[in-house]
C-alpha positions in Angstrom: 100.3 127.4 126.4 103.0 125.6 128.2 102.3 123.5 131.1 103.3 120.5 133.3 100.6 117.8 133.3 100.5 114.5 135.5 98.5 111.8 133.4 98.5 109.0 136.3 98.7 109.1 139.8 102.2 108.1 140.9 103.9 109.6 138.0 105.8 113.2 137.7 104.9 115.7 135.8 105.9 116.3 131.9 105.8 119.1 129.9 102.7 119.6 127.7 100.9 122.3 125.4 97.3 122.9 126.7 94.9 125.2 126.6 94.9 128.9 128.1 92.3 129.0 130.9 89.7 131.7 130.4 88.6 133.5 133.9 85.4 133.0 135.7 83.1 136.0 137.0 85.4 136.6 140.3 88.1 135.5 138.6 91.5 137.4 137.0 94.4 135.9 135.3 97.7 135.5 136.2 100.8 135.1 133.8 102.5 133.1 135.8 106.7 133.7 136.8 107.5 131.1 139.5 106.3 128.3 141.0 107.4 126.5 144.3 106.9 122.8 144.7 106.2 121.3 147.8 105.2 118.1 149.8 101.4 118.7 149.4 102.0 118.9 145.3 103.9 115.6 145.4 101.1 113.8 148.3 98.0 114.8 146.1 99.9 113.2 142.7 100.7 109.8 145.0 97.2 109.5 145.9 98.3 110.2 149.2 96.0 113.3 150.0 93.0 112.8 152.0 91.3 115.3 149.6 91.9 113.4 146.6 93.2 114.7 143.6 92.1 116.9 140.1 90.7 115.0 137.7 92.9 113.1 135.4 95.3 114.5 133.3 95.8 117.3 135.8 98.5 120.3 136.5 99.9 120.7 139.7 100.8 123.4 142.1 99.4 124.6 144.9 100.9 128.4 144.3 102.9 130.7 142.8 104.4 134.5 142.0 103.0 136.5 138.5 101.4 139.3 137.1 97.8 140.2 136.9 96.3 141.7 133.8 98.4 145.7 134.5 101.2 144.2 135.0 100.9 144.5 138.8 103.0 141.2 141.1 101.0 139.1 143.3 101.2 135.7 144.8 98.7 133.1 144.5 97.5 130.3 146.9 94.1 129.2 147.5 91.2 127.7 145.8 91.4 124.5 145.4 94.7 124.8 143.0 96.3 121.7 142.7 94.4 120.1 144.4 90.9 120.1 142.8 91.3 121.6 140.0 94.5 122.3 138.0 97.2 124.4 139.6 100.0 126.7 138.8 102.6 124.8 136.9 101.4 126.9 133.8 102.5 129.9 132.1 98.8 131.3 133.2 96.1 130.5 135.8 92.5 131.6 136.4 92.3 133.3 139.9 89.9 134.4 142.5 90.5 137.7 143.7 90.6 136.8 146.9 93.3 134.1 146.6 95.9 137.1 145.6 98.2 138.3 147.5 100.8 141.5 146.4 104.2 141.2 146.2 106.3 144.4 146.5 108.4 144.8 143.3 112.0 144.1 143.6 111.7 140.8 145.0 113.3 138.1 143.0 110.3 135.9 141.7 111.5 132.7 142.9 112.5 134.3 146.6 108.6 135.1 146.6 107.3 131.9 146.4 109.9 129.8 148.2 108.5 131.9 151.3 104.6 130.9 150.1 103.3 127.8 151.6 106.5 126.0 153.4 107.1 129.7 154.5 103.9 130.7 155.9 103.7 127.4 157.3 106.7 128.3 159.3 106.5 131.3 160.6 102.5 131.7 161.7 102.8 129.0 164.0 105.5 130.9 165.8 103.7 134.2 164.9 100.0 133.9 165.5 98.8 130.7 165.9 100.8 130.9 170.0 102.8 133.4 169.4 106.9 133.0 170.9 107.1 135.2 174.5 110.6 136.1 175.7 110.4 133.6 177.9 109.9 130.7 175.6 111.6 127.1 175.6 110.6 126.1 171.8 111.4 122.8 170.4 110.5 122.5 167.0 109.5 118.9 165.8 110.6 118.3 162.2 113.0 121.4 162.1 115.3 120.3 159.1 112.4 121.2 156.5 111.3 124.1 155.0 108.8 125.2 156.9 110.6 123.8 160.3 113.6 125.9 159.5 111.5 128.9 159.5 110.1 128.1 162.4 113.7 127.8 164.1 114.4 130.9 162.7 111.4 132.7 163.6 111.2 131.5 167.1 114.7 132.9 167.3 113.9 136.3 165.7 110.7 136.8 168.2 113.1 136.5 171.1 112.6 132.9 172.8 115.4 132.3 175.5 115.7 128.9 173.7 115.1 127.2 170.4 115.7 123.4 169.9 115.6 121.9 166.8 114.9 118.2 166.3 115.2 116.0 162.7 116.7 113.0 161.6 119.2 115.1 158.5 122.6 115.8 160.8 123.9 117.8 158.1 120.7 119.7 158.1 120.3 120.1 161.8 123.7 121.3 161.6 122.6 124.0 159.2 119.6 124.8 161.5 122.3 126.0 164.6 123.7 128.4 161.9 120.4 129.7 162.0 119.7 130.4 165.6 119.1 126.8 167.1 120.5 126.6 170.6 120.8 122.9 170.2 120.0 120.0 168.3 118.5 116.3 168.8 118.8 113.4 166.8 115.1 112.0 166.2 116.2 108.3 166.4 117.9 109.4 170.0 116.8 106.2 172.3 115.3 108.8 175.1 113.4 111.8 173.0 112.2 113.3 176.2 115.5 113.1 178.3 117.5 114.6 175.3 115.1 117.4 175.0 115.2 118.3 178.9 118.9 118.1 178.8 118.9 120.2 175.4 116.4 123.0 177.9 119.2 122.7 180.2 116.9 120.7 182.9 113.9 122.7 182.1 111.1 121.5 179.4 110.2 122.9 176.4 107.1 126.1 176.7 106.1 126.0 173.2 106.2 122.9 170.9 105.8 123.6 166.7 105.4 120.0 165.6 105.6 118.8 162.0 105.9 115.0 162.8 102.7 113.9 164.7 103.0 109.9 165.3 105.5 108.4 167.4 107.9 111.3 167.7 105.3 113.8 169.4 104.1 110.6 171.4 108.1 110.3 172.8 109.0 114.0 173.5 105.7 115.3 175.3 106.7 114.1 178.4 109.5 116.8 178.6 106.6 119.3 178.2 106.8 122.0 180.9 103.2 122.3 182.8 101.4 124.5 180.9 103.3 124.0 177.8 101.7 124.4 174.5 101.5 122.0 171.0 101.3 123.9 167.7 100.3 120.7 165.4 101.5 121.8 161.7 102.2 118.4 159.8 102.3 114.7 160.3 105.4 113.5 158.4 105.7 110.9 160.6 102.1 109.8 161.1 98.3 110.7 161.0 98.4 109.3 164.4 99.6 109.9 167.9 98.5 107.8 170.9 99.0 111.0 173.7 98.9 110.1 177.3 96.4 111.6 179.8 98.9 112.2 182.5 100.7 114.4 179.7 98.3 116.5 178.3 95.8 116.7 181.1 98.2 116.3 184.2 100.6 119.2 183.0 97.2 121.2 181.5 99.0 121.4 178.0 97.2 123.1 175.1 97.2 121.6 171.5 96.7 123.6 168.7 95.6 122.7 165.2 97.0 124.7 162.6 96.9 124.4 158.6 97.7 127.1 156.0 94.4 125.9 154.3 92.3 126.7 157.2 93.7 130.5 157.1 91.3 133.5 156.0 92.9 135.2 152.9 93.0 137.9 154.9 95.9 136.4 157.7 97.3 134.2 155.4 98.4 137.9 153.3 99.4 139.2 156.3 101.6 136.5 157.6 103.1 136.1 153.5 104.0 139.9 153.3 105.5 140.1 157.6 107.9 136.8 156.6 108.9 138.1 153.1 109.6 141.3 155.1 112.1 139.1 157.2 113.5 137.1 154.0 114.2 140.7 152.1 116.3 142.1 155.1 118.2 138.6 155.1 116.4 138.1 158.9 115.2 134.5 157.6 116.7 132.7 155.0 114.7 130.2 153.2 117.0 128.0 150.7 115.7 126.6 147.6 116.7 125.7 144.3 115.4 126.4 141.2 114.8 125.0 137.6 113.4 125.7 134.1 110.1 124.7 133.1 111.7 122.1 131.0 113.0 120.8 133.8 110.1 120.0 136.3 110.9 116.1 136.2 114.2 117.2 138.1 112.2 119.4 140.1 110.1 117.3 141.3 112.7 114.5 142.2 114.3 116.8 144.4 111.2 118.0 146.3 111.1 114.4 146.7 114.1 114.6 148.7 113.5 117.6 150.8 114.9 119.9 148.4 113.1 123.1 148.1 112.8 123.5 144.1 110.7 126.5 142.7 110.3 126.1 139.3 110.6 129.4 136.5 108.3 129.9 133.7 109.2 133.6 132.6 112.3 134.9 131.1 111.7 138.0 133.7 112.3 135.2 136.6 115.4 133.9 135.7 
């Protein structure tokens, strides 16, 4: 079968022939339609990933939206794909039955799977992890991504009196006050903190979804309104943030670890099928870009630039 293999760390996938995998006891398989790349594919083929990476040559992807054996449409995510063992950039993958997810028919393959990881990263942080009160002030840390644009847009949608959105891409954070950002910081401002209590209109933020970690976190968490509280989703910027007591003890602030990894299959469903919901009736949008199979070098270099790329592998995606 068709596949896209990386033979050395560091390098992007190519296309290869390889051979069919053959289910496990547990396990079903899944032709596979589309696949969405994202900044976990391209960190575990760097050697970046502090779990490592598949065995040499491997496939990549983390997830993706088929059919089971019936013809019935599910998304996949979970296991280990992609990241210790091979993953989804194949036209079929061996899957637990617990790592399946439904997909109601009618939804266009590739819309599916751009709202998988980058979505559900987005909008469960807003949704479940602390979820947005009316009376929210959220700043989101990192909001010209993927997953940081949902978050703007789902802070928005659950009825926060305000939504910030910080990032370094002007056009980007541009785009994000289209999409119900009140206002919009410049990460290399001199003054994080005094930008984002200006931003709040004098007031600090309630809820902070950060994507950054490091230095940004570090510079804006003195704006925190007492009682405010961290939803810690990524750390673009850093695996470390030197926080100071009089912040996070003297205002009583609450950080909160989240990962889509850490999720039981069981919320992580839930939270897919509530934001594809949202993406169907055109609440959230989630812009992406896709390409053919034969194609997955260009994918790839355009993750590499923030891009969301979703890769197709059946005719019926396209």
């Amino acid at each position: 079968m068709r596949a896209a293999r990386i033979s050395a760390i560091g390098q992007a996938p190519a296309l290869a022939e390889i051979e069919a995998p053959e289910p496990a006891d547990g396990q079903t398989l899944v032709e596979v339609g589309a696949v969405a790349l994202n900044p976990v594919d391209l960190a575990v083929a760097a050697g970046r990933f502090y779990g490592g990476h598949p065995e040499l040559p491997y496939v990549p992807g983390c997830e993706a939206v088929g059919r089971r054996a019936g013809g019935t449409r599910v998304y996949v995510f979970g296991g280990g794909l992609g990241l210790a063992r091979d993953g989804t950039l194949a036209e079929r993958v061996a899957v637990a039955e617990a790592d399946l997810c439904p997909v109601p028919e009618g939804v266009d393959d590739a819309v599916a799977v751009a709202a998988g990881i980058a979505g559900i990263a987005g909008w469960l942080p807003v949704a479940w992890r602390s979820p947005v009160q009316e009376d929210d002030r959220v700043l989101v840390l990192g909001a010209t991504g993927t997953a940081g644009s949902v978050a703007v847009q789902g802070a928005r949608l659950l009825g926060a009196e305000r939504v910030v959105a910080v990032g370094r891409d002007a056009e980007r954070l541009r785009r994000s006050e289209t999409l119900g950002a009140d206002a919009t910081i410049q990460i290399e401002s001199a003054d994080l903190a005094a930008e984002a209590i200006k931003a709040f209109g004098g007031d600090g933020p309630t809820l902070i979804v950060d994507f950054l970690w490091g230095e940004p976190l570090q510079s804006v968490l003195p704006a925190a309104a007492p009682g405010a509280r961290v939803v810690h989703v990524g750390q673009s910027a850093g695996p470390e943030a030197a926080l100071r007591s009089a912040d996070v003890r003297g205002k009583q602030l609450a950080i909160l670890g989240y990962s889509n990894f850490a999720l039981s299959p069981e919320t992580k469903c839930a939270g897919y099928l509530q934001l594809l919901e949202h993406v169907e009736a055109g609440r959230i949008r989630i812009e992406h870009e896709t390409f053919p199979l034969e194609r997955v070098a260009d994918a790839w270099a355009a993750q590499a630039e923030s891009r969301k790329a979703v890769v197709l592998l059946a005719d019926a995606a396209r």
